[in-house]
C-alpha positions in Angstrom: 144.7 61.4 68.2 144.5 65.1 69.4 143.0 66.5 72.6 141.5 69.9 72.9 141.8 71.7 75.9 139.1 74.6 77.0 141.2 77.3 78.7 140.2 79.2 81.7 141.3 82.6 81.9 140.2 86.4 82.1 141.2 87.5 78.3 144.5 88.5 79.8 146.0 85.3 81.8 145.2 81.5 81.8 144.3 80.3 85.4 146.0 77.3 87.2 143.1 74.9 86.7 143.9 75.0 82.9 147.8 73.7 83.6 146.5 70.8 85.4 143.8 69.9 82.6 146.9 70.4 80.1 148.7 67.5 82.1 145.9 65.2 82.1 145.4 66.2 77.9 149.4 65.0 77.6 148.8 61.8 79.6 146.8 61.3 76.5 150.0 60.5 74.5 148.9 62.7 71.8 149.1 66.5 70.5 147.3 68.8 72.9 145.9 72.4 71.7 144.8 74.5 74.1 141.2 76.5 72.6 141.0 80.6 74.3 137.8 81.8 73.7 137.3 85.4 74.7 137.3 89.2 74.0 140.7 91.1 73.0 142.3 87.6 75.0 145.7 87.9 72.8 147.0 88.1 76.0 145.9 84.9 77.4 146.5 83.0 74.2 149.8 83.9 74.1 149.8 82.7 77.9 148.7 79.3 76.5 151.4 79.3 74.0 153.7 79.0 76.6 152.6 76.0 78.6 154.8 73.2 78.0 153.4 70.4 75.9 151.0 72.3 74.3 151.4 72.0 70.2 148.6 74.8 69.3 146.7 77.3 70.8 143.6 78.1 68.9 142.5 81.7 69.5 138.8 82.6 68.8 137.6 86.7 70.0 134.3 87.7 69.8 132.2 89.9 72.1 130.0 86.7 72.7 132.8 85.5 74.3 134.1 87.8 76.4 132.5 87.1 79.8 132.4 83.0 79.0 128.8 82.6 78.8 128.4 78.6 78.7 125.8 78.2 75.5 128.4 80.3 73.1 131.8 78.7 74.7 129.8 75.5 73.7 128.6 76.5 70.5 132.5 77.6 70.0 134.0 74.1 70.8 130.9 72.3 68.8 132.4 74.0 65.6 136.1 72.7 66.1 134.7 69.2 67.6 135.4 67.1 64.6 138.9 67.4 64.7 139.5 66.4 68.1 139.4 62.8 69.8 139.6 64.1 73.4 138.0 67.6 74.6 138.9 68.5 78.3 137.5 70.9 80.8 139.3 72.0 84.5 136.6 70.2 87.3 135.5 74.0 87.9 132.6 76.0 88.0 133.2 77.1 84.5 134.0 73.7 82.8 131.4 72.3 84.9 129.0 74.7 83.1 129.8 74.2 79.8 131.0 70.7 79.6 127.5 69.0 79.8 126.0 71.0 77.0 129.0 69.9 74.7 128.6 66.5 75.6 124.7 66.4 75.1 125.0 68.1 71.8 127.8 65.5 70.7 125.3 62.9 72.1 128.3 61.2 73.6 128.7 60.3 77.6 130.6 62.9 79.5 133.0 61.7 81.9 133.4 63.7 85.0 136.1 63.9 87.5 138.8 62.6 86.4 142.3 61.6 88.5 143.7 59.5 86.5 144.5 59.0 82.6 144.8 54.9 82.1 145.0 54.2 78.6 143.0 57.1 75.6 140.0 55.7 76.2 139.8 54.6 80.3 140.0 56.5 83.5 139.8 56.8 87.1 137.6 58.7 88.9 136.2 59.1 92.4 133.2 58.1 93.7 130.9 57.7 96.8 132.4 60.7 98.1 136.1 60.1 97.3 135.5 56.6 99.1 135.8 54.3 96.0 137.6 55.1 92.5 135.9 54.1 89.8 137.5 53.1 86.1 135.5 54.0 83.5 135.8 53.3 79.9 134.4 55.1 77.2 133.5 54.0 73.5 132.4 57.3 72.3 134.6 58.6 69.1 134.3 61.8 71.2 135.4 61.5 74.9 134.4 64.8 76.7 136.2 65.1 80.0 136.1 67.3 83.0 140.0 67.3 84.8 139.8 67.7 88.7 142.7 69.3 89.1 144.2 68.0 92.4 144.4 64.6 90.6 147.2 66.3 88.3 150.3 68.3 88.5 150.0 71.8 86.7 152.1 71.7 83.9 154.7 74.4 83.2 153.9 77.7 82.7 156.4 78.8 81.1 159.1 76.5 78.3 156.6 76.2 75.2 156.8 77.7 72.1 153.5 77.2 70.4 151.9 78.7 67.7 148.7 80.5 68.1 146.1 80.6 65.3 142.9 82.5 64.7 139.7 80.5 64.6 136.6 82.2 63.5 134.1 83.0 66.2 130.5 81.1 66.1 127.6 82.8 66.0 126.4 84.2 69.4 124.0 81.6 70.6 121.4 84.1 71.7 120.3 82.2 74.4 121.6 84.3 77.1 123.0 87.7 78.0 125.7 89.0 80.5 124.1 91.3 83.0 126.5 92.0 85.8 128.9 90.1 87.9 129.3 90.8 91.5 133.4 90.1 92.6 134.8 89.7 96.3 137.1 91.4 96.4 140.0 90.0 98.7 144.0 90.6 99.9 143.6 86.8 100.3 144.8 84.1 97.7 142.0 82.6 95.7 140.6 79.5 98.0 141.3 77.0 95.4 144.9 77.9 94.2 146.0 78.7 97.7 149.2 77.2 99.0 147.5 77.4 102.9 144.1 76.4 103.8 143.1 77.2 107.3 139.3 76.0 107.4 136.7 75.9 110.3 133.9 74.5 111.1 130.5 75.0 113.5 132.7 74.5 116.6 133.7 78.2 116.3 129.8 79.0 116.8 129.2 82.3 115.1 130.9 84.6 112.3 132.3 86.6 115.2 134.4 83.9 116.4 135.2 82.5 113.1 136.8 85.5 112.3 138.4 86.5 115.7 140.1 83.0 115.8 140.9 82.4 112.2 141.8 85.8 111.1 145.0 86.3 113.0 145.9 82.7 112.4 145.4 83.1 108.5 147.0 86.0 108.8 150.3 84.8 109.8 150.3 81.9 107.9 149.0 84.2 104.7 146.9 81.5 104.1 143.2 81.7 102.1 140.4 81.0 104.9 137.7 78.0 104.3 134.9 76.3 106.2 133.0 73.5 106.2 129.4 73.3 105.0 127.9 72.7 108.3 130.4 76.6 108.9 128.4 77.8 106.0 125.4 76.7 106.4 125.2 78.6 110.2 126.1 81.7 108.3 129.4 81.7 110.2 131.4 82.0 106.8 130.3 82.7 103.3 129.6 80.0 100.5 132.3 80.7 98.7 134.5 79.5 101.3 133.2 76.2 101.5 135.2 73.2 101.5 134.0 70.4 100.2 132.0 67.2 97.7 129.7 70.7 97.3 132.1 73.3 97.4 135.5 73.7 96.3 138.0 71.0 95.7 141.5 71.7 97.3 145.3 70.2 97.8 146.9 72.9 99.1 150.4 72.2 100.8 149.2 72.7 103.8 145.6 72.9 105.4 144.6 73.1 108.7 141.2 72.3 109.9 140.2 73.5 113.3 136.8 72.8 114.8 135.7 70.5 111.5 135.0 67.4 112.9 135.2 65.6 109.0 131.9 64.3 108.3 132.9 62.4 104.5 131.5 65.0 102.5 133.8 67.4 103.8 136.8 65.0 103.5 136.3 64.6 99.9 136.9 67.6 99.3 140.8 68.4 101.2 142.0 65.0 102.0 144.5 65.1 99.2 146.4 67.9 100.9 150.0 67.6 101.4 149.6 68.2 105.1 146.8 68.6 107.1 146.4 69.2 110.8 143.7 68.7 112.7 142.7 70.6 115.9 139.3 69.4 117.5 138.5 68.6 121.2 136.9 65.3 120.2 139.5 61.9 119.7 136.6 60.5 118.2 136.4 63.1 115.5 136.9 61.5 112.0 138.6 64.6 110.8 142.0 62.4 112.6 141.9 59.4 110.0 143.2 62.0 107.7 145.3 64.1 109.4 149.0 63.8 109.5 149.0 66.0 112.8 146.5 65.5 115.5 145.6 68.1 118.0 143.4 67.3 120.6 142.4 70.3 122.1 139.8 73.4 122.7 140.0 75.4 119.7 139.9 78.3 121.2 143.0 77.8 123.2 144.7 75.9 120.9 144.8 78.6 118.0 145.7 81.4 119.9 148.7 79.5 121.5 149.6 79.0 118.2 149.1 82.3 116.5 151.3 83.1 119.9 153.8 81.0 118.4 154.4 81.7 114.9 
């Protein structure tokens, strides 16, 4: 029983999401490789090598690779399939994209989400919103699996030793092209790798506010800035920013919501944060069922005072 892992990286470095899909591969109880697919990503593969418990890293570079467009990734993992009982993807806007078409094409169930590894073939996953966990057991000779990452501990970066091999490149797919890509740039950490969240929500009332209070508060915390959706969806904060069941997933060490009042669809997506405090004006506010520190208070005093503070 082998798993292959689908690396996320940027041809020169894996990213975190892939260590946490590596530990889920290993709770497997078989060999893991790692698969980097890219364009002049020696770099990254020998990243991969690294990561302790992986056995292989399977390098294939192609131009149809280099910018991870999801119908040649797939066609790439289709053509090492056979040899693999398990094939895991990081819960992320990349795996997501590409995980479906394997499955489909492999005519097997995918299962999505997963926190927990059981036993090879069963596994626990939320749903409802993070308000029931489901275990789910698969038949398929194939089990194609999509890793949320807060469910797992990143595995080491750094202790393995293992050897990377060429694979040969499939075809490009032709079914799409890269055109451009459009980066925010920001001093920030990346919202979903961030060690600090501070996150608000439609309390704050405009973008002004949001970033008047926030700012200096993130600041001196140098923590990444979220929202919720209701934030968002006001235009107070930008989509990528979003906390959330539809945004991003996060367990940072510490998040602080202020203003976010924790309607369940925002909850599902922070409430396995090491520490979260809560600042909202409302005792009523469901965002205090999951915080481990309460603040009842204006917003707009309270942060200051605290910014004040630190």
């Amino acid at each position: 029983m082998t798993a292959l892992v689908i690396a996320e990286h940027d041809n020169a470095s894996i990213k975190g999401a892939t260590l946490n899909t590596v530990t889920a591969a290993v709770a497997l109880g078989g060999d893991v490789h790692v698969l980097v697919a890219g364009l002049n990503a020696a770099g990254a593969a020998a990243a991969a090598a690294q990561i302790a418990g992986v056995a292989k890293v399977l390098h294939a570079d192609a131009a149809s690779l280099g910018e991870g467009l999801a119908e040649n990734v797939a066609a790439q993992v289709l053509a090492l399939a056979s040899g693999y009982s398990h094939i895991l993807f990081p819960a992320t806007a990349a795996g997501k994209n590409v995980a479906p078409r394997v499955a489909a094409l492999l005519d097997v169930g995918q299962i999505s989400d997963i926190t927990k590894v059981i036993s090879p073939d069963t596994f626990e996953r939320p749903i409802y919103a993070g308000n029931a966990i489901a275990t789910v057991q698969s038949g398929d000779a194939t089990k194609v699996i999509t890793v949320r990452t807060t469910g797992f501990d990143p595995a080491a970066a750094t202790g393995g030793s293992a050897a990377v091999e060429s694979a040969a490149a499939a075809a490009d797919s032709g079914k799409s092209s890269f055109v451009g890509r459009e980066v925010t740039k920001s001093d920030r950490p990346e919202l979903t790798a961030a060690k600090i969240i501070v996150s608000g929500g439609r309390a704050l009332g405009s973008n002004e506010k949001f970033m008047e209070v926030l700012t200096p508060l993130a600041d001196k915390l140098g923590a990444a800035l979220g929202a919720s959706r209701a934030a968002v969806d006001a235009g107070y904060a930008p989509n990528d920013w979003q906390v959330g069941q539809t945004g991003k997933i996060v367990a940072p060490q510490l998040y602080v919501a202020a203003g976010i009042s924790g309607a369940i669809q925002h909850l599902a997506g922070m409430k396995d944060s090491k520490v979260i405090v809560a600042i909202n004006k409302d005792p009523e506010a469901p965002i205090f069922s999951v915080a481990d520190y309460g603040l009842e208070a204006d917003l707009f005093t309270a942060v200051p005072e605290l910014v004040a503070a630190l």
